[in-house]
Residue frames as qw, qx, qy, qz and C-alpha x, y, z in Angstrom:
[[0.000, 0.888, 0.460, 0.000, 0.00, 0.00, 0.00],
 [0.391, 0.576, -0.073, 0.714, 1.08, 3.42, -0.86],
 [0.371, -0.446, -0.440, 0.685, 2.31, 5.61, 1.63],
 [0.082, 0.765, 0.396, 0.501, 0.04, 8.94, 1.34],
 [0.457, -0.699, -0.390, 0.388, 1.05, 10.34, 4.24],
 [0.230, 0.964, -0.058, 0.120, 1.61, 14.59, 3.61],
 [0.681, -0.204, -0.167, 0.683, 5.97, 14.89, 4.07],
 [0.340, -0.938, -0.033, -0.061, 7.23, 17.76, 6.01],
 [0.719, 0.299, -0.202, 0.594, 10.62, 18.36, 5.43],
 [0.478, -0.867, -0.142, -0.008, 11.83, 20.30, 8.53],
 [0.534, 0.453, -0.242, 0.672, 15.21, 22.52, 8.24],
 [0.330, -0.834, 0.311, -0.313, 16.51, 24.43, 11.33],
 [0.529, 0.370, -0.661, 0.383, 20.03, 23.75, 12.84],
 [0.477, -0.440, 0.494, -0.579, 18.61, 23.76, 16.79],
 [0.108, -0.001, -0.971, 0.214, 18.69, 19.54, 17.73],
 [0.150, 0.220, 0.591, -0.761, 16.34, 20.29, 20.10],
 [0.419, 0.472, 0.014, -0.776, 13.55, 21.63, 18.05],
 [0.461, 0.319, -0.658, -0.502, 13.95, 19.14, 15.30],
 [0.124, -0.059, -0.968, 0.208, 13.00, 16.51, 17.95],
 [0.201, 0.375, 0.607, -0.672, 10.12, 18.07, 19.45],
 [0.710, 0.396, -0.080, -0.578, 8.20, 18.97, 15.69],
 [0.298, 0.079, -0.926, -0.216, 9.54, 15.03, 14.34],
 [0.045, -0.361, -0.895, 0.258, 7.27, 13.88, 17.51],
 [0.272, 0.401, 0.314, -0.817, 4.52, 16.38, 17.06],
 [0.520, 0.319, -0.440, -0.659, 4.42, 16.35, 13.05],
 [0.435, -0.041, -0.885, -0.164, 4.52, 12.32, 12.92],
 [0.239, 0.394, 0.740, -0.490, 1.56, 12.06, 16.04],
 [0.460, 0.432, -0.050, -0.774, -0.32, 14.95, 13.60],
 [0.768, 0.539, 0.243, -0.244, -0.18, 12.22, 10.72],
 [0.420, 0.846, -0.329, -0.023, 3.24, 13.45, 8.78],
 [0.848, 0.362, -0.018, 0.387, 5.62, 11.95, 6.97],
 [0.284, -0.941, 0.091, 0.162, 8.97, 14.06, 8.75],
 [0.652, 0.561, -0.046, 0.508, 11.90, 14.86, 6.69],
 [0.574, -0.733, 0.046, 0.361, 14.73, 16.08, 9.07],
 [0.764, 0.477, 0.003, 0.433, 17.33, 18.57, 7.98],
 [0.486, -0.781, -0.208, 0.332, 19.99, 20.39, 10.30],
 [0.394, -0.466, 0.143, 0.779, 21.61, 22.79, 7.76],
 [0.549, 0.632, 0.047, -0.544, 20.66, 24.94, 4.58],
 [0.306, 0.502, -0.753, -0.295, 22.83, 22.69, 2.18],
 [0.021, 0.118, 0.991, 0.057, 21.52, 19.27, 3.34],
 [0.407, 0.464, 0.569, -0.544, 17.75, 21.09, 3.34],
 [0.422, 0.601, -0.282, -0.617, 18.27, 21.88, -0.11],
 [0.135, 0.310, -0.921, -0.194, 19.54, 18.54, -0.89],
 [0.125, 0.126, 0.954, -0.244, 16.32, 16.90, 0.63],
 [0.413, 0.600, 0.135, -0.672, 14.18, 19.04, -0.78],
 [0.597, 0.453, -0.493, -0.441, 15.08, 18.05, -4.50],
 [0.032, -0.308, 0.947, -0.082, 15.77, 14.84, -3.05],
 [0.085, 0.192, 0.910, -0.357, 12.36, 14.03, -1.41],
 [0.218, -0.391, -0.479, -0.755, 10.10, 16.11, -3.19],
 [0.028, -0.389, -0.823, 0.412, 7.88, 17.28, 0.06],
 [0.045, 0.726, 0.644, 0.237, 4.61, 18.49, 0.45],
 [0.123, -0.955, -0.120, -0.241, 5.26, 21.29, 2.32],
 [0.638, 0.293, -0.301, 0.645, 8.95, 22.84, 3.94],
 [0.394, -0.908, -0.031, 0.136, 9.48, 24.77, 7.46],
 [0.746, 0.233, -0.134, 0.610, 12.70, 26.28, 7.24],
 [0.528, -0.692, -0.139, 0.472, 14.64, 28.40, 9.75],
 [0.167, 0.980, -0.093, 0.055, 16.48, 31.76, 8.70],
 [0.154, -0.852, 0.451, -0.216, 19.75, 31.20, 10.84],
 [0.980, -0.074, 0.184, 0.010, 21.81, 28.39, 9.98],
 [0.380, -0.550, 0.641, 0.375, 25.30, 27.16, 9.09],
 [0.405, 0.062, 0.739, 0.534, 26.29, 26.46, 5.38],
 [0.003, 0.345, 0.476, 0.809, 23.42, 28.34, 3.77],
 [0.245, 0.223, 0.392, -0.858, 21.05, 30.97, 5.47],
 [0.415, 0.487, 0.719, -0.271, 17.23, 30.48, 5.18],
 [0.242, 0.762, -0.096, -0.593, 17.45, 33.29, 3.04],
 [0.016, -0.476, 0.804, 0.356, 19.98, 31.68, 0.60],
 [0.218, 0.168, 0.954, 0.121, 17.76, 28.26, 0.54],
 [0.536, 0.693, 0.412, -0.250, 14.34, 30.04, -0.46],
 [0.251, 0.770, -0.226, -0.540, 16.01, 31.57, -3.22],
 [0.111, 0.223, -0.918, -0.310, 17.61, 28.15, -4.55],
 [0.324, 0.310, 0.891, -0.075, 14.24, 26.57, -4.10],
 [0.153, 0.727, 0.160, -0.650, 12.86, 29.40, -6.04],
 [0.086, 0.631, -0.664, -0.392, 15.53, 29.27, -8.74],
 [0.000, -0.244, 0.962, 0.125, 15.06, 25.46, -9.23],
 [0.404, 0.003, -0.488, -0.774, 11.83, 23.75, -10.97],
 [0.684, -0.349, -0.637, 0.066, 11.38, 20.50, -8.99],
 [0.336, -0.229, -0.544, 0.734, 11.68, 22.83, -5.89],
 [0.069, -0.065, 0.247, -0.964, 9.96, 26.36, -6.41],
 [0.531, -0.430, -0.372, -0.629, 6.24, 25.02, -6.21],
 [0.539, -0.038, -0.758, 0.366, 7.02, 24.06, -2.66],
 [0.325, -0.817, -0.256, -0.400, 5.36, 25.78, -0.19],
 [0.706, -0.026, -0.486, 0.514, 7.54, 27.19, 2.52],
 [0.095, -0.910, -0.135, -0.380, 7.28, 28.62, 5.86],
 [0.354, 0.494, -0.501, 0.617, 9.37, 30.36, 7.89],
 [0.467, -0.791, -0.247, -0.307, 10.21, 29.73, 10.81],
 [0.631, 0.241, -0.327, 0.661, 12.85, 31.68, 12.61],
 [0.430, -0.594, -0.365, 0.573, 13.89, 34.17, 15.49],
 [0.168, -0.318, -0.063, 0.931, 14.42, 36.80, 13.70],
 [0.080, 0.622, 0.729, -0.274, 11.25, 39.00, 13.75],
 [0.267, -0.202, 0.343, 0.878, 12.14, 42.09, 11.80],
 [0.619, 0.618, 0.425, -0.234, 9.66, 43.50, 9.62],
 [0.287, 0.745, -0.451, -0.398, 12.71, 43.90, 7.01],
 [0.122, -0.400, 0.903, 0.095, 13.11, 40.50, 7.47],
 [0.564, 0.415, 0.661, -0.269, 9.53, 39.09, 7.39],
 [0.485, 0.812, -0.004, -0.325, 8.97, 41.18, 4.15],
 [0.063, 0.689, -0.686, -0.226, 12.33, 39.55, 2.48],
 [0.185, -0.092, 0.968, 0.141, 11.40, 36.05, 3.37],
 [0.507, 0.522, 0.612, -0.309, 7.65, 36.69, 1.98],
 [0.447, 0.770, -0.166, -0.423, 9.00, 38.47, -1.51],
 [0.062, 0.431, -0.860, -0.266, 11.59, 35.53, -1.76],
 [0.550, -0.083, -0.686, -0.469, 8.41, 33.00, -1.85],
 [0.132, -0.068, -0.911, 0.385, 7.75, 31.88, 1.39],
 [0.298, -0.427, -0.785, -0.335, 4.18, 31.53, 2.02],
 [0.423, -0.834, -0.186, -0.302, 4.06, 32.69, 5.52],
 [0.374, 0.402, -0.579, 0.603, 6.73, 33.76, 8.24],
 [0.607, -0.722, -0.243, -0.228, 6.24, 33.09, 11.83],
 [0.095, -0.664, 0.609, -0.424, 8.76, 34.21, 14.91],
 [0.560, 0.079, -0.788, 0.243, 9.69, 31.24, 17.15],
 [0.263, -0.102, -0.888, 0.364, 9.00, 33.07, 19.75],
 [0.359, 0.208, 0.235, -0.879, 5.56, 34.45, 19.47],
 [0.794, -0.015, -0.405, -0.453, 3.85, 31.35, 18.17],
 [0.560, -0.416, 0.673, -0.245, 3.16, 28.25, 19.93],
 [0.086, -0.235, 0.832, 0.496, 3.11, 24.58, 18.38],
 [0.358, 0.409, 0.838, -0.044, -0.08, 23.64, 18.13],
 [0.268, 0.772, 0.119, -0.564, -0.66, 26.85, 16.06],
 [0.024, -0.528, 0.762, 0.374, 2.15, 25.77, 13.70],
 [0.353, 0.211, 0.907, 0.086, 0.21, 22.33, 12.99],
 [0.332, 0.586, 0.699, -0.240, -2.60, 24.55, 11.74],
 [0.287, 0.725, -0.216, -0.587, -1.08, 26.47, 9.83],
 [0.156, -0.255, 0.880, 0.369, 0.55, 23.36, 8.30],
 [0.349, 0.422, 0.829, -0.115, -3.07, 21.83, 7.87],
 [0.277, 0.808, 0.184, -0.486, -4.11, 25.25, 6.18],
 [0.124, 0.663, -0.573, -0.465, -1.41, 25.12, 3.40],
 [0.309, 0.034, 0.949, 0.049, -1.92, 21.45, 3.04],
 [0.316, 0.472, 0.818, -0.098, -5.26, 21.46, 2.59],
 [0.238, 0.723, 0.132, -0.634, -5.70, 25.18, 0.70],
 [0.614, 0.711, 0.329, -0.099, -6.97, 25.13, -2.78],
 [0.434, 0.876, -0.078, 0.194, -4.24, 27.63, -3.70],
 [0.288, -0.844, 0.434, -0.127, -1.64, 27.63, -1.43],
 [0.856, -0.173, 0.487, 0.024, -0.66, 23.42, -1.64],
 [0.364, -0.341, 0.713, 0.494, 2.15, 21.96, -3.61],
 [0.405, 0.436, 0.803, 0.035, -0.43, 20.56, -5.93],
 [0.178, 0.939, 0.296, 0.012, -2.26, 23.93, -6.70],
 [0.128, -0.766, 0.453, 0.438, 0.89, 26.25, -6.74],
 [0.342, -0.125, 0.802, 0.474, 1.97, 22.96, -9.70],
 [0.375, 0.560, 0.683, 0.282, -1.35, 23.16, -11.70],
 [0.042, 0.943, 0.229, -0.236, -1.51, 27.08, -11.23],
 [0.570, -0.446, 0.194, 0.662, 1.94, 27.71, -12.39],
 [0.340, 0.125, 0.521, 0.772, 1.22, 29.16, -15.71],
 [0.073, -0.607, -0.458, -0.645, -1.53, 30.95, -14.97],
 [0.243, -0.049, -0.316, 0.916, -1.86, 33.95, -12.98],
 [0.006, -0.689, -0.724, -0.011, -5.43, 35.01, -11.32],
 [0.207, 0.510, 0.129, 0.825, -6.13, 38.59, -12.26],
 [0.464, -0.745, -0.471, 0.090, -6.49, 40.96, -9.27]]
């Protein structure tokens, strides 16, 4: 039987943290794709082809910044949905990782996790916003 389960490819160099959403996302249902630098998140990304991508700002080998822009740049990667999630809270920074594609940006520490599942469920499951729709929409732009 096929595995259908949505994957979640989690990037962010904190240990910690990558334990605590593996056991949260895989109770939720998800498929959990661990990655603890921007150069092996990129690699798992084109690797694993997930449904959706959390990815952290501040990291060794390639800044969050640096990886939306190669997943951007790169076909089997830029219909990915990705959000951010990182410490730094800027609004020069929020506005940078939402113009480089990222879907939505949340601060670490002004969200909690069970808010984070729902947003994950919201991108998943949105008409326009899912890997799916962002692939069948790609050529065609809704006038507004």
């Amino acid at each position: 039987m096929e595995n259908s389960k949505p994957k979640i490819l989690f990037v962010d160099d904190d240990n910690f943290l990558r334990k605590v959403y593996q056991a949260e996302l895989s109770e939720q249902g998800y498929e959990v794709i661990l990655a603890q630098d921007g150069q092996e998140g990129l690699e798992k990304a084109k690797i694993s082809d997930p449904d959706l991508i959390i990815l952290d700002m501040i990291m060794p080998q390639k800044s969050g910044f640096e990886v939306l822009t190669e997943l951007q740049n790169d076909s089997a990667t830029k219909n990915i949905p990705v959000i951010i999630l990182s410490n730094l809270g800027q609004a020069d920074d929020v506005k940078k990782g939402l113009d480089l594609g990222a879907v939505d940006y949340l601060v670490k520490d002004n969200i909690t996790l069970a808010t984070i599942v729902e947003k994950i469920r919201q991108y998943l499951n949105s008409k326009t916003m899912s890997k799916q729709a962002r692939t069948n929409g790609d050529t065609k732009q809704s006038p507004k």
